[in-house]
VMD Tcl script that draws the C-alpha trace (Angstrom):
set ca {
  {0.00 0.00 0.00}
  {2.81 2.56 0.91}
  {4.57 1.54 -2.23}
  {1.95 2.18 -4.67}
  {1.42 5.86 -2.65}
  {4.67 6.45 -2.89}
  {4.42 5.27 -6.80}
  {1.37 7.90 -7.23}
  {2.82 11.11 -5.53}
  {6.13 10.64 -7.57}
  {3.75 10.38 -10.36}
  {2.14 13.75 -9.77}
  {5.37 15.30 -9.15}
  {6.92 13.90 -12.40}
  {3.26 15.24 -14.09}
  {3.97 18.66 -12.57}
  {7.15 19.29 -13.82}
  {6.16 18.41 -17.20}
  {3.03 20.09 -17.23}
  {5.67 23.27 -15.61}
  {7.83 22.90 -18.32}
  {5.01 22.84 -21.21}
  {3.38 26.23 -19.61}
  {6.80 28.01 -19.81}
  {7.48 26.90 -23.36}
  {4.31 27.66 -24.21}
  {4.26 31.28 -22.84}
  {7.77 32.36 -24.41}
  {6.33 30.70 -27.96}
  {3.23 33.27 -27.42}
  {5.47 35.82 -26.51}
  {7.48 35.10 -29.26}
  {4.44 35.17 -31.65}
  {3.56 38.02 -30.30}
  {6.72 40.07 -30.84}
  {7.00 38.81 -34.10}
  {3.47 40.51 -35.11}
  {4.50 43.54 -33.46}
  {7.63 43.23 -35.81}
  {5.77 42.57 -38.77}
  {2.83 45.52 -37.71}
  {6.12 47.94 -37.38}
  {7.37 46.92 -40.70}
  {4.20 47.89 -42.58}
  {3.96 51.00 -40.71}
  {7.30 51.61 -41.89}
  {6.44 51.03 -44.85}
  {3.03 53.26 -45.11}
  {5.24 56.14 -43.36}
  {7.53 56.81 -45.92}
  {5.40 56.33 -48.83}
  {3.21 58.99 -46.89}
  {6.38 61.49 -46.46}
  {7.40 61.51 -49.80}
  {4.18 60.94 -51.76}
  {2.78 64.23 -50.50}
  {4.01 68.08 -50.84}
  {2.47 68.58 -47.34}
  {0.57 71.58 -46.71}
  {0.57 74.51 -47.04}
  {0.89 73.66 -50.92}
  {-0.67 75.52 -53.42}
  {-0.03 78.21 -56.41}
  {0.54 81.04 -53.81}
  {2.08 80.04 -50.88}
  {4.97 76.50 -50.14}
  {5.68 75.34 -47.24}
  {8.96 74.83 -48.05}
  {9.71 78.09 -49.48}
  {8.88 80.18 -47.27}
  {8.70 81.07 -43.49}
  {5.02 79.90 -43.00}
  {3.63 77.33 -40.14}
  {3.33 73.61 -41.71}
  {-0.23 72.08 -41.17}
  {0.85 68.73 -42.60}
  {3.80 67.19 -43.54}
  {4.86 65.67 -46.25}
  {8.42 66.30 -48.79}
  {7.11 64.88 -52.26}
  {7.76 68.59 -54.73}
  {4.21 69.59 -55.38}
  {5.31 70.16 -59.19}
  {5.59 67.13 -59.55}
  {4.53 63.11 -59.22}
  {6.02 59.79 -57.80}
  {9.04 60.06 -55.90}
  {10.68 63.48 -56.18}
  {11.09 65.27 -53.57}
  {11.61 69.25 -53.10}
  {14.63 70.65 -52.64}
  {13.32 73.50 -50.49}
  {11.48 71.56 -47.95}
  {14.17 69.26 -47.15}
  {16.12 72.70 -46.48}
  {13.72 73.69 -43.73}
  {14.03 70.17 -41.81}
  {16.02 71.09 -38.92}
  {18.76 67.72 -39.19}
  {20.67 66.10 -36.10}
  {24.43 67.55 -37.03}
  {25.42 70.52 -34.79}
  {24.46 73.89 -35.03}
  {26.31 77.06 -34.93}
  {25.80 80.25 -32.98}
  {26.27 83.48 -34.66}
  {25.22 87.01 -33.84}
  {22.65 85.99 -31.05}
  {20.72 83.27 -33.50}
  {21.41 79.42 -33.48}
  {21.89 78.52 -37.59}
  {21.28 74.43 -37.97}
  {24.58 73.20 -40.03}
  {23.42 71.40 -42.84}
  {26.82 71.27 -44.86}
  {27.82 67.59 -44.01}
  {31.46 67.20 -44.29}
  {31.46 68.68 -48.05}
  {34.02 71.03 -47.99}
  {34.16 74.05 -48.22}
  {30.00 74.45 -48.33}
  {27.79 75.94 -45.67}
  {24.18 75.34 -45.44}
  {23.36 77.12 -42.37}
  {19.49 78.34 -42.07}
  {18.03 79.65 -38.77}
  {16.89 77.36 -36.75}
  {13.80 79.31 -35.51}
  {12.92 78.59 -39.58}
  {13.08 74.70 -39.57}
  {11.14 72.09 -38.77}
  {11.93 70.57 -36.14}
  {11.66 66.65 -35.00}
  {8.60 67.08 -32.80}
  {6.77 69.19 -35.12}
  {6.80 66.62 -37.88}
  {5.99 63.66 -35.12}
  {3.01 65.41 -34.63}
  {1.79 66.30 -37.82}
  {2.57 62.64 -38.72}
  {0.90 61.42 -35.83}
  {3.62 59.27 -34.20}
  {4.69 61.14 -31.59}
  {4.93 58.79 -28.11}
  {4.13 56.07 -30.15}
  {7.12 55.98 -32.36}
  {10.59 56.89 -33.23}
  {12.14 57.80 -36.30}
  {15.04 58.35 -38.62}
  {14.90 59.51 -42.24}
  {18.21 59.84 -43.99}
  {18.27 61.49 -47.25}
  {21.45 60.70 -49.24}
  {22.99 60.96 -52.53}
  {22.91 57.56 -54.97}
  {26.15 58.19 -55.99}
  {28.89 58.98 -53.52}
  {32.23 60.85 -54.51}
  {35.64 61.63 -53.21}
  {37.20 64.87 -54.19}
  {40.91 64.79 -53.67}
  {43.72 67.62 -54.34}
  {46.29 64.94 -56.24}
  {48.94 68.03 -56.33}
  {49.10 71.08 -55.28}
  {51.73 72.97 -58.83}
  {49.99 72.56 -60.90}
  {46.87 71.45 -59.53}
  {45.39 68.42 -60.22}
  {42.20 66.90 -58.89}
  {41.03 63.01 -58.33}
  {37.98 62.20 -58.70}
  {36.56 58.99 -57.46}
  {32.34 57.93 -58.58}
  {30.83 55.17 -56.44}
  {27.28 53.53 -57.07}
  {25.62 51.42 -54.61}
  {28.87 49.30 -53.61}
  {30.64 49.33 -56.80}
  {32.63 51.45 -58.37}
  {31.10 54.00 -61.51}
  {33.15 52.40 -64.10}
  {33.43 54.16 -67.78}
  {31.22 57.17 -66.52}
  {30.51 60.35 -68.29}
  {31.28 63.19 -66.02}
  {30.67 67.62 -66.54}
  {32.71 69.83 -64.63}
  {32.44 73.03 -62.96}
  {35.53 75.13 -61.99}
  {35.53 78.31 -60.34}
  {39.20 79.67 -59.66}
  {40.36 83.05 -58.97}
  {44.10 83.64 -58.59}
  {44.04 87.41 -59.31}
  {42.71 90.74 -57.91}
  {41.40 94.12 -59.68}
  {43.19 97.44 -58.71}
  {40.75 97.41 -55.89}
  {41.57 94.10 -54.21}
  {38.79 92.21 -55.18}
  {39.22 88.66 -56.32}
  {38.19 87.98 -60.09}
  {36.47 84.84 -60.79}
  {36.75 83.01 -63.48}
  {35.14 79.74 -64.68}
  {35.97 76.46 -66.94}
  {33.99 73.27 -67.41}
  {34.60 70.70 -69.71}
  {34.33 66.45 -69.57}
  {35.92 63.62 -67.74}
  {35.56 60.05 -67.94}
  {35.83 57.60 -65.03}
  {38.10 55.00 -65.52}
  {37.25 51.04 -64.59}
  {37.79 51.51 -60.73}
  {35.55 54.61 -61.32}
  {38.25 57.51 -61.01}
  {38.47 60.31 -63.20}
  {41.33 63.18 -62.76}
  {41.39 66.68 -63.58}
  {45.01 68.09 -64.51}
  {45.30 72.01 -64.96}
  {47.07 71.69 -67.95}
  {46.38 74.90 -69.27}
  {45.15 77.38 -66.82}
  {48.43 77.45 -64.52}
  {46.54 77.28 -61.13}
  {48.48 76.36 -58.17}
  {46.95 75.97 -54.57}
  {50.91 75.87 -52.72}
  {50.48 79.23 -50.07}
  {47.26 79.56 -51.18}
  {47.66 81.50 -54.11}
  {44.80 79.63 -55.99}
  {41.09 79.19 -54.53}
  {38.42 77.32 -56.62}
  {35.11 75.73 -56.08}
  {35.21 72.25 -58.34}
  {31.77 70.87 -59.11}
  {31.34 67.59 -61.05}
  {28.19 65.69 -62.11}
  {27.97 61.72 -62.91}
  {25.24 60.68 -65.66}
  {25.23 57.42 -66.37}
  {22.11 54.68 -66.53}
  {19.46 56.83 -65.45}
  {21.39 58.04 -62.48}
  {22.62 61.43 -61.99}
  {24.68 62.79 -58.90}
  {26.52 65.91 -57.89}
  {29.17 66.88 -55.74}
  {31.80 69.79 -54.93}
  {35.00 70.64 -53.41}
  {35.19 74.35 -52.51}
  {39.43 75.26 -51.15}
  {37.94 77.41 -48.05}
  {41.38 78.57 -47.25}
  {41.85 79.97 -43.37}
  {44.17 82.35 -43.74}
  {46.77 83.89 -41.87}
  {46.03 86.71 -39.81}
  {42.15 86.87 -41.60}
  {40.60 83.74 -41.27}
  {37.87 83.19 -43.59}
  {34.13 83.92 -44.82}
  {30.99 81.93 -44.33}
  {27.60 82.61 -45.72}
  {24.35 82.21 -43.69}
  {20.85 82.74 -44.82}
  {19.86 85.29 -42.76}
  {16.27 84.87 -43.84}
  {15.08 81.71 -45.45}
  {11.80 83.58 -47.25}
  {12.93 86.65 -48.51}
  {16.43 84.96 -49.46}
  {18.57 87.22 -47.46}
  {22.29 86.30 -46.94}
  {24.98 87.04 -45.11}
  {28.89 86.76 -45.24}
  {30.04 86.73 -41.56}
  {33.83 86.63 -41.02}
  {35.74 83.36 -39.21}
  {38.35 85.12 -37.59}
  {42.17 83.61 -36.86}
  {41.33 84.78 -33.19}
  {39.20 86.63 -31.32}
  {40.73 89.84 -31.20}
  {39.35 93.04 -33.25}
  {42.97 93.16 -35.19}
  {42.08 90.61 -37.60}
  {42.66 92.10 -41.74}
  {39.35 92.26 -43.59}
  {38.85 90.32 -46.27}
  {37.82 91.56 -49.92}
  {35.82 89.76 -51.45}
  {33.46 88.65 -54.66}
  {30.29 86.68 -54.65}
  {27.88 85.32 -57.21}
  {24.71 83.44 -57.06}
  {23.87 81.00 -59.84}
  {20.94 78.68 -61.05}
  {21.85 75.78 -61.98}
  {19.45 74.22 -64.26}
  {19.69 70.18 -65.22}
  {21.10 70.94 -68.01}
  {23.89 71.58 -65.93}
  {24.76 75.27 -67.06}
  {25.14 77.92 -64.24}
  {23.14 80.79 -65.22}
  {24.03 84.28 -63.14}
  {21.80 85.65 -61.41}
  {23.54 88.25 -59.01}
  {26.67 88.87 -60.42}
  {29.75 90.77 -58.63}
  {28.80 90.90 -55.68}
  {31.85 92.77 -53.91}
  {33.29 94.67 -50.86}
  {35.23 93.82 -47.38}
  {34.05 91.76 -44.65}
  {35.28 93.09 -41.49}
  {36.04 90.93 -37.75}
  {34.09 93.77 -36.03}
  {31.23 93.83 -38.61}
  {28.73 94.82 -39.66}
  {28.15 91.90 -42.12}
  {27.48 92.72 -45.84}
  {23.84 91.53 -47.00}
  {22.14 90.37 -50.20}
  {18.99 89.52 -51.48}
  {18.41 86.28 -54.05}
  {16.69 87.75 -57.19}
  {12.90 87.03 -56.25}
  {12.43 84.68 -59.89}
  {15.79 82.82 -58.71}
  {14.15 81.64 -55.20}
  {12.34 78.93 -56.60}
  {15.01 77.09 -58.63}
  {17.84 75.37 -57.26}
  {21.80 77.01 -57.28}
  {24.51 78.14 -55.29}
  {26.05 81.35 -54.46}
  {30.19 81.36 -54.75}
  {32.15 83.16 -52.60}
  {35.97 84.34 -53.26}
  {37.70 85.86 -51.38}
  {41.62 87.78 -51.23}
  {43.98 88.94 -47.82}
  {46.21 91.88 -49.59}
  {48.50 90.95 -46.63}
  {48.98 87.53 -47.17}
  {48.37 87.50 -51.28}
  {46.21 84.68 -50.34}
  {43.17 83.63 -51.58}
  {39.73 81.21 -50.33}
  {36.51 80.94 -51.81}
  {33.71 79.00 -50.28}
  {30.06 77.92 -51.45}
  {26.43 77.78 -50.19}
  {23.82 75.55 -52.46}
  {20.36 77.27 -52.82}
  {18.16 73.58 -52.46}
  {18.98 70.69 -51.16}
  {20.62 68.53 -54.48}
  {22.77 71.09 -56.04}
  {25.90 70.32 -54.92}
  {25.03 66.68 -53.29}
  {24.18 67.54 -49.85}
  {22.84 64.65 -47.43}
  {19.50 64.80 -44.80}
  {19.53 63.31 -41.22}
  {15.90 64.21 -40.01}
  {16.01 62.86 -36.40}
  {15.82 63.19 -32.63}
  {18.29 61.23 -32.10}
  {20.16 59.75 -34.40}
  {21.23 56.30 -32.46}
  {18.14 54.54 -30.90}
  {17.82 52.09 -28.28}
  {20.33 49.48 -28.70}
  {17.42 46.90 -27.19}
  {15.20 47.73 -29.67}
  {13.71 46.12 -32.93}
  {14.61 48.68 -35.82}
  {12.16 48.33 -38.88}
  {13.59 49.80 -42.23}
  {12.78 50.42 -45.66}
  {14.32 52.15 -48.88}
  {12.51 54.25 -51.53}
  {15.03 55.27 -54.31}
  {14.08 59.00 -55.45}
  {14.99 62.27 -57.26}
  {15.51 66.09 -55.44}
  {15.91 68.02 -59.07}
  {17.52 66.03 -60.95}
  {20.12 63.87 -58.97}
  {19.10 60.74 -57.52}
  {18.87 60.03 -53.76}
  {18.21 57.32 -51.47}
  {15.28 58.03 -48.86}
  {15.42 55.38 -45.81}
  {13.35 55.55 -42.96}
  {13.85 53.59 -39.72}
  {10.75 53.09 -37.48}
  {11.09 51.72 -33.89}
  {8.33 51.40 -30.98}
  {8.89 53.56 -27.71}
  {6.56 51.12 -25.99}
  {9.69 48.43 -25.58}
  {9.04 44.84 -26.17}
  {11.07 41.76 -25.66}
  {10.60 38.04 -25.09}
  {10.48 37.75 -20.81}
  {12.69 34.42 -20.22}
}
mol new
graphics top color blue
foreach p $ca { graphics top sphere $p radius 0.5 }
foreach p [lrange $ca 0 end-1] q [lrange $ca 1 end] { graphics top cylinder $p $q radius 0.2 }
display resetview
């Protein structure tokens, strides 16, 4: 009798366990199940979201009055140009998205920095003028539900490269998703100025012309003719080159911002995003009032896909002083709404040096990148849904990605 007790409780204990073991298996397969719908909910809705971004010109949006060209309130938000269909995106509104590299205080107003490691360009627009993270959450209607990233890059990347410095030559290298742009056609740009008028001011001069890429993608430009050399900065030039081959187009530049002894340099801000007011502020060697103004010479362009900088403001000139005040201009009001750049040369009589820098007019001109975020690195715990549109801002071609994670926090309890 005490044996086949004995026999029974072990029995039940043995059936516990199991029936223990097959509980717990069975709630981390649930909650397994479970994450993996959130996953695949999140995925879709990553999905939805960026069609939703860059299928629509957001609002305001109509004949009169763009959100993203001019200094109005946004009511909904959206980047698609409303001149167009499909994937293209504007130019302007991605200018007023306030992205997460620093930003720069000048003359009692924070500028976001836009310019992304090109050098040489500045893209700095006030921030009270963006859009900012949690204004676009909101709008989009994610805001404490979810997080996200968009990134707005070129298709093509290039690496501009001084190969020697007299004479000058330039290496170009053309990269496609991965690979390397073998046997591509490529237009120039080059702005140089290496001389002064009898007034100091720095005469610019341009050249463009055609390269090819080689197998491994490289191209070089060699100044055989023109004589330039950048040794003590006695040459400054702004070098832009486009890449057209199978359907895809893409820009860059290499502007020779030269900080120079005893001067510093100059840097444009838009002073006002709307009316297309900028500024050149001086970048002083130091911080004392003795610093030697600069003279300098500034031109805005269009630049049209045909590739052809048309002028717009031409000779621009006068001296830009450490102490101020900062010389202003206006964009032409018909040149607001089409993409360009505005050069910006620049001579110390002192030092018989010379600098020039650049500021693109539209996002796309000279192959500036987007990081719309909060904060650019989320949780590291987190499930990160992603997904890839490719599109066009102009006529280069860009990569939009957007990555979409849940603040609620989910994982699988063990």
């Amino acid at each position: 009798m005490a044996g086949a007790v004995i026999d029974h409780m072990i029995s039940l204990i043995i059936f516990l366990a199991v029936l223990l073991a097959f509980i717990g298996l069975f709630g981390e397969t649930v909650q397994t199940a479970i994450m993996y719908q959130k996953n695949g909910y999140l995925a879709t809705k990553c999905s939805d979201l960026l069609d939703n971004i860059l299928l629509n010109p957001g609002s305001p949006s109509n004949e009169t009055v763009h959100w993203g060209r001019s200094n109005c309130a946004i009511t909904s938000f959206g980047l698609q140009d409303p001149e167009f269909t499909e994937y293209r995106l504007s130019p302007f509104s991605l200018m007023r998205l306030q992205s997460s590299s620093e930003e720069i205080y000048y003359n009692n107003t924070w500028y976001n920095n836009a310019s992304w490691g090109i050098e040489g360009a500045y893209l700095l627009v006030p921030k009270s003028e963006c859009i900012n993270y949690s204004t676009a959450t909101k709008l989009l209607g994610t805001n404490g539900t979810f997080g996200i990233q968009l990134e707005i890059t070129p298709t093509l990347t290039f690496t501009i490269k001084e190969q020697a410095e007299s004479p000058l030559e330039l290496a170009i290298q053309v990269d496609g998703q991965g690979i390397p742009l073998s046997n591509a056609p490529l237009t120039y740009l080059m702005f140089w100025t290496d001389t002064t008028s009898q007034e100091g001011k720095p005469i610019l001069n341009l050249e463009t012309g055609p390269l090819t890429t080689d197998p491994t993608g490289k191209a070089v430009w060699r100044n055989d003719t023109l004589g330039l050399t950048t040794a003590d900065n006695k040459t400054a030039y702004t070098f832009i080159v486009k890449a057209s081959i199978g359907g895809l187009t893409g820009v860059n530049c290499k502007s020779r911002n030269a900080y120079i002894e005893n001067a510093g340099n100059i840097a444009p801000f838009i002073d006002n995003y709307e009316d297309g007011t900028i500024l050149l502020a001086h970048n002083p060697k130091n911080n004392t009032s003795d610093n030697e103004a600069l003279h300098f010479n500034a031109t805005f362009y269009s630049l049209p896909d045909i590739f052809w900088p048309i002028p717009r403001l031409s000779n621009w000139t006068g001296l830009v002083n450490a102490t101020g005040p900062d010389p202003t201009m206006q964009i032409p009001v018909d040149a607001r709404s089409a993409p360009g750049f505005l050069i910006v040369a620049y001579y110390s009589s002192s030092e018989n040096a010379f600098g020039m820098s650049i500021m693109p007019w539209g996002i796309g001109s000279v192959g500036v990148s987007v990081v719309f975020a909060e904060n650019p690195f989320m949780p590291a715990n987190e499930w990160v849904a992603a997904d890839i549109r490719q599109v066009r801002v102009g006529d280069t071609a860009y990569q939009a990605k957007l990555l979409l994670w849940s603040l609620e926090g989910y994982e699988v309890v063990k």
